[in-house]
DOZA-413032 format. One record per residue: residue number from 1; x, y, z of N, C-alpha, C in turn. Coordinates in Angstrom, 1 decimal. Layout:
N
SITE | seq | nX | nY | nZ | caX | caY | caZ | cX | cY | cZ
SITE | NUM | X | Y | Z | X | Y | Z | X | Y | Z
...
//
This chain:
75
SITE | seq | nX | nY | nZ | caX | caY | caZ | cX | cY | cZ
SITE | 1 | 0.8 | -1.2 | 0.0 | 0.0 | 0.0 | 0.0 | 0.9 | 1.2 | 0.0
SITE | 2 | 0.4 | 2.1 | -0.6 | 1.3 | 3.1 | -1.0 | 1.1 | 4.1 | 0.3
SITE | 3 | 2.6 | 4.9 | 0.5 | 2.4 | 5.9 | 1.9 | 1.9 | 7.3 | 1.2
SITE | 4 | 1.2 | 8.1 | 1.9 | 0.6 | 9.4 | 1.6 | 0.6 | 10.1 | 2.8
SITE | 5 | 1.2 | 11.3 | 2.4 | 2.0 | 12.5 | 3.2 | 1.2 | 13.2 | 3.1
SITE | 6 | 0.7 | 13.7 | 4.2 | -0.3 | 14.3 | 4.4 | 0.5 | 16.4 | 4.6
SITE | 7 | 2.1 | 16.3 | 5.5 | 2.5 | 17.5 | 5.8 | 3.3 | 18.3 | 4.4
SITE | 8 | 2.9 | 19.6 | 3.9 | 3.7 | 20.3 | 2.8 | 4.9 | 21.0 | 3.4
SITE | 9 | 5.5 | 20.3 | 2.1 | 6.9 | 21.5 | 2.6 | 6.8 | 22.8 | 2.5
SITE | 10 | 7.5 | 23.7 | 3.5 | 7.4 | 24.9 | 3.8 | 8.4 | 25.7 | 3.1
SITE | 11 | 8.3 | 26.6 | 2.8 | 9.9 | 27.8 | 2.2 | 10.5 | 28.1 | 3.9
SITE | 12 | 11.3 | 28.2 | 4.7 | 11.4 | 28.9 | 5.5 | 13.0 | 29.7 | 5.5
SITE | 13 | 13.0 | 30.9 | 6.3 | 14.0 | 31.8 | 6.4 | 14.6 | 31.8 | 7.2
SITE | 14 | 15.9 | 31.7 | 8.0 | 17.0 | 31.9 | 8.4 | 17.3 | 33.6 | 8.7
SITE | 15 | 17.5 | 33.9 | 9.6 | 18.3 | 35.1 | 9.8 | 19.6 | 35.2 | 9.9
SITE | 16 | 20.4 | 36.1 | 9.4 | 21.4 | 36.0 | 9.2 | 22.6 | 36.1 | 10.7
SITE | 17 | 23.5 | 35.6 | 10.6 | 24.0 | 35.4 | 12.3 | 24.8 | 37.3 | 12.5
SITE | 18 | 24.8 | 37.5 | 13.8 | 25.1 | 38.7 | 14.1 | 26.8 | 38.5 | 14.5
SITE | 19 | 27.5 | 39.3 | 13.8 | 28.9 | 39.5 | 13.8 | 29.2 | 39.8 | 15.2
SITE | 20 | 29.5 | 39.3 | 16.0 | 30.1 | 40.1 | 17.3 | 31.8 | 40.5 | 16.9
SITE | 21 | 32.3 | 42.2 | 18.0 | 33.5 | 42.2 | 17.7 | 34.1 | 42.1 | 19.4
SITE | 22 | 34.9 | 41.3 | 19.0 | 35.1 | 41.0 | 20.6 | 36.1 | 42.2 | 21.6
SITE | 23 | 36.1 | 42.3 | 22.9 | 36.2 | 43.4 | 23.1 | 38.1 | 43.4 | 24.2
SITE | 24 | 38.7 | 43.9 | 24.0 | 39.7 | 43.6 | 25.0 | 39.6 | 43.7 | 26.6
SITE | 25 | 38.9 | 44.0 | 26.9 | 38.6 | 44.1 | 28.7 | 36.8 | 43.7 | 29.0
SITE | 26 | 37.0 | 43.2 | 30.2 | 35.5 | 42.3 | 30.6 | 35.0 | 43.5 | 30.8
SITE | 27 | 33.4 | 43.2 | 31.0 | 32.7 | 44.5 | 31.2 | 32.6 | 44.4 | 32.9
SITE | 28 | 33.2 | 45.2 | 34.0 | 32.6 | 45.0 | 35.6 | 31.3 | 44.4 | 35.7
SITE | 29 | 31.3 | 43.5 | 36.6 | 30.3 | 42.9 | 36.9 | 28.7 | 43.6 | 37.0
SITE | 30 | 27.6 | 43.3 | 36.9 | 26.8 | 44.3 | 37.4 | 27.1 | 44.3 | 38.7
SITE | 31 | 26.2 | 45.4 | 39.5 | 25.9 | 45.4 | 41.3 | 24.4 | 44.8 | 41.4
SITE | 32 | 24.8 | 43.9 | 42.3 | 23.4 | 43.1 | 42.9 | 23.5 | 43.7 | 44.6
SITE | 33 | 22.4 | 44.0 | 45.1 | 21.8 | 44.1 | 46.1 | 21.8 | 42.5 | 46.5
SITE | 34 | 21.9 | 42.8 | 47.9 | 21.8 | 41.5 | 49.2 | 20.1 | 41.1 | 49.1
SITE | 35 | 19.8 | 40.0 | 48.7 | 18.0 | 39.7 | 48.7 | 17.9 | 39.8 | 50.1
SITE | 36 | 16.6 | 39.9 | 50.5 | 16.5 | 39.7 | 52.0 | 16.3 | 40.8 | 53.0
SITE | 37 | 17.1 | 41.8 | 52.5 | 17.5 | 43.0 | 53.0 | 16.5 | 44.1 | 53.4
SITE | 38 | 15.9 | 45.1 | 54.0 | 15.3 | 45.6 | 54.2 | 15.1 | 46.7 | 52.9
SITE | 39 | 16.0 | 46.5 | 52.6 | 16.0 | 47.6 | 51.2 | 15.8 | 46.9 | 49.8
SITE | 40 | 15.9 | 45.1 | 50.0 | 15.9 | 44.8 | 48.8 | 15.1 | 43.4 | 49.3
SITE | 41 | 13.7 | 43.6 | 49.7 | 13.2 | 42.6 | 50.2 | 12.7 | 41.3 | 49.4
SITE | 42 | 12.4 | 40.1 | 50.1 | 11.8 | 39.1 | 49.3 | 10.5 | 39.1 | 49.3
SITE | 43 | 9.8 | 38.9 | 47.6 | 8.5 | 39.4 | 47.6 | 7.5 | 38.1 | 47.1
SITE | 44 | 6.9 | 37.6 | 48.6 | 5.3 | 36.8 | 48.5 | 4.5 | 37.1 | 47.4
SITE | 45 | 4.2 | 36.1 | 46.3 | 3.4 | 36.6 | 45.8 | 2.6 | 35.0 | 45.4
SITE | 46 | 0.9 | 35.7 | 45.5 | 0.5 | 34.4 | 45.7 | -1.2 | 34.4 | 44.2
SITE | 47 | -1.0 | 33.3 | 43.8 | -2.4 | 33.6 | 42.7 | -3.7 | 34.0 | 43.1
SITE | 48 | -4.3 | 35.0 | 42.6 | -5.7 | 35.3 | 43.1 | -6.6 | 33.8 | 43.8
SITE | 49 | -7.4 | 34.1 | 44.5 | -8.3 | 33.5 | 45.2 | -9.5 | 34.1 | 45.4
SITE | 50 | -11.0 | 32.9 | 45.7 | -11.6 | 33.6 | 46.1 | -12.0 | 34.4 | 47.5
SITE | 51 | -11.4 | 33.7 | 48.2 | -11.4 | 34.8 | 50.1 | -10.0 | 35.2 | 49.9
SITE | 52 | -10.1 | 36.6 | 49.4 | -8.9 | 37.6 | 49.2 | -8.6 | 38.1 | 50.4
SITE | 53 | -9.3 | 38.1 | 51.3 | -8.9 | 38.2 | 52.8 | -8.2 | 37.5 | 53.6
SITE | 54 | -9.0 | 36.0 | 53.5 | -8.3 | 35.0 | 54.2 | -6.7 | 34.9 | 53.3
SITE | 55 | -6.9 | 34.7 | 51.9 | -5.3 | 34.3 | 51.7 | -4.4 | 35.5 | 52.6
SITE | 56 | -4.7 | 37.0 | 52.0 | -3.7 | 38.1 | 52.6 | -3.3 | 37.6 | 53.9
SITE | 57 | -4.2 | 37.2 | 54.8 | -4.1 | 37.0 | 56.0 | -3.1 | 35.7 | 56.5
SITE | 58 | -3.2 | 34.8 | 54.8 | -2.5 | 33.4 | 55.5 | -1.0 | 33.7 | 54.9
SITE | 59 | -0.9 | 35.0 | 54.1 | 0.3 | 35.2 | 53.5 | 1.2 | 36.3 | 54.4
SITE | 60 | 0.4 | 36.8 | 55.0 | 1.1 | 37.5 | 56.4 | 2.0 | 36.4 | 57.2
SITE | 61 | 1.0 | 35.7 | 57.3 | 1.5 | 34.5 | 58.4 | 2.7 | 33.9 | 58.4
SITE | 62 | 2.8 | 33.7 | 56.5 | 3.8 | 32.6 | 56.0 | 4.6 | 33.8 | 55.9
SITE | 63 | 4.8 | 35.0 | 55.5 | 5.9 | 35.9 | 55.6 | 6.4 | 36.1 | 57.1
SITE | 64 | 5.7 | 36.0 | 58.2 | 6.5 | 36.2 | 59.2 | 6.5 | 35.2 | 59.6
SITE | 65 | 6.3 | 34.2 | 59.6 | 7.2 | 32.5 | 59.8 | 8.6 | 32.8 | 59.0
SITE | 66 | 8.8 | 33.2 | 57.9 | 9.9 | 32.7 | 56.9 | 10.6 | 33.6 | 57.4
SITE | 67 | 10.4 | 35.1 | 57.7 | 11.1 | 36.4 | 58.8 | 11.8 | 35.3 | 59.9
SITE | 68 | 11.3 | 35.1 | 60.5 | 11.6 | 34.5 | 62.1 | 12.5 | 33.4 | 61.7
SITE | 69 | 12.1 | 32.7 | 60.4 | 13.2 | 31.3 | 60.9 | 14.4 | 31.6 | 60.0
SITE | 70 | 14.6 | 32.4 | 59.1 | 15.4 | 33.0 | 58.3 | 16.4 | 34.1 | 58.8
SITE | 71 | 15.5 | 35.4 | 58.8 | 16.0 | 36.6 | 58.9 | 15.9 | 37.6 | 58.0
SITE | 72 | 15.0 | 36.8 | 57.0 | 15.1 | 37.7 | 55.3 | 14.0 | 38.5 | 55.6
SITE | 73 | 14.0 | 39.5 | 55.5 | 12.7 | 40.4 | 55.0 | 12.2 | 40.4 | 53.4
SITE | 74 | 10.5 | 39.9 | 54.3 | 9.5 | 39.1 | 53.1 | 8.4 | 40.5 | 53.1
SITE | 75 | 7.9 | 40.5 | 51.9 | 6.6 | 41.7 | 52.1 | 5.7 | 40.7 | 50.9
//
């Protein structure tokens, strides 16, 4: 029995590759901030629900549990 191809071939394009020119000195690192930090806190974020009260409330909870056994500041 003879096979039949059901998928057509496509034309498709390539972009062309981008020349890099390489450079004699690294670039400095970026600056990262300390996570955790009161200035650069770690941020709870939890998917909508429908008691938007109760979650807020359970996500308080779990932020100052994670506060206390850590030290990170969570908002």
């Amino acid at each position: 029995m003879p096979r039949i191809s059901l998928a057509r071939a496509t034309a498709t394009t390539t972009a062309a590759p981008i020349a890099e020119t390489p450079t004699d000195t690294a670039l400095p690192p970026f600056p990262t901030m300390e996570l955790g930090l009161a200035e650069n806190p770690l941020i709870l974020a939890l998917p909508p629900g429908a008691n938007s009260r109760e979650q807020i409330d359970a996500a308080k909870v779990i932020a100052a549990q994670f506060t206390e056994r850590t030290g990170y500041t969570v908002v």
